[in-house]
C-alpha positions in Angstrom: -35.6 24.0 13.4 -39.3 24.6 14.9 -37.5 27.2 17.5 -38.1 31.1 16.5 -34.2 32.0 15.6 -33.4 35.6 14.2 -32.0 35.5 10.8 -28.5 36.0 12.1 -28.4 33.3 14.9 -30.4 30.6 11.9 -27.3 31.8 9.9 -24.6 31.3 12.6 -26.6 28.0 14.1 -26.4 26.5 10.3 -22.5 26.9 10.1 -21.9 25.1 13.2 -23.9 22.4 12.5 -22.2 22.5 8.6 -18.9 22.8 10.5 -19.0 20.0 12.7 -20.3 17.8 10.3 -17.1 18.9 8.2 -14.2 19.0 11.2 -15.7 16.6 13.4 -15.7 19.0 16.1 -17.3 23.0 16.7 -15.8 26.4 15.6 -14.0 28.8 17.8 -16.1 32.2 19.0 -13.4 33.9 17.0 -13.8 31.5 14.1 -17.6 32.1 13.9 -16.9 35.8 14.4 -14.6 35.5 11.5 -17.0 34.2 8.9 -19.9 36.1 9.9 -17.5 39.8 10.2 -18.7 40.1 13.6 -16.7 43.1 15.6 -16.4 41.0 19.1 -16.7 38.0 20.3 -19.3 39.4 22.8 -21.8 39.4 19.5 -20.9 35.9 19.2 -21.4 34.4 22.3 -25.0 37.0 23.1 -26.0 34.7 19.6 -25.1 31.5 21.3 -26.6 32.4 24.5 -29.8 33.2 22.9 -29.7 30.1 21.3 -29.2 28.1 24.1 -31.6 29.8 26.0 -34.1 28.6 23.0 -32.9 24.9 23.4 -30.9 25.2 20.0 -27.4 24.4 21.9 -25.8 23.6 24.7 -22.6 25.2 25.6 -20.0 23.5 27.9 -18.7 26.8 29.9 -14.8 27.1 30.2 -13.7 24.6 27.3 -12.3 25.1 24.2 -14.8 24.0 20.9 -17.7 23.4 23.6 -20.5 23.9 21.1 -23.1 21.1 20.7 -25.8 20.9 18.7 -29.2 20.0 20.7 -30.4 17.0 19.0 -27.9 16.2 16.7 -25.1 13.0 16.5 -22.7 13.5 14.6 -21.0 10.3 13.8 -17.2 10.6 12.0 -17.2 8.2 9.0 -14.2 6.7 7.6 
């Protein structure tokens, strides 16, 4: 990744990537909070903030599944 990540946030920023390249599209805040047996959403999105802040992700504001992962394509294959 070459960005300094907390443990936690590597984790999280791992299963998106693992989760898009599996669904073709990004978890929910409330799916990621799910798997990881985060209390709130809050948690979630201070992780995702941070890691957008660090140039990890960039996070479309008021959509649905608006998770992308900086310099990643994911292509769907057939």
């Amino acid at each position: 990744m070459g960005i300094r990540a907390n443990k936690r946030q590597s984790e999280i920023y791992d299963y998106i990537v693992g989760y898009i390249q599996e669904n073709g599209y990004a978890p929910t805040l409330r799916e990621i909070r799910a798997v990881f047996g985060i209390k709130s959403t809050a948690t979630v999105h201070y992780h995702l903030k941070q890691m957008h802040d660090k140039g990890m992700l960039n996070i479309r504001d008021g959509e649905s599944r608006a998770i992308q992962v900086v310099g990643y394509k994911f292509v769907k294959c057939n």
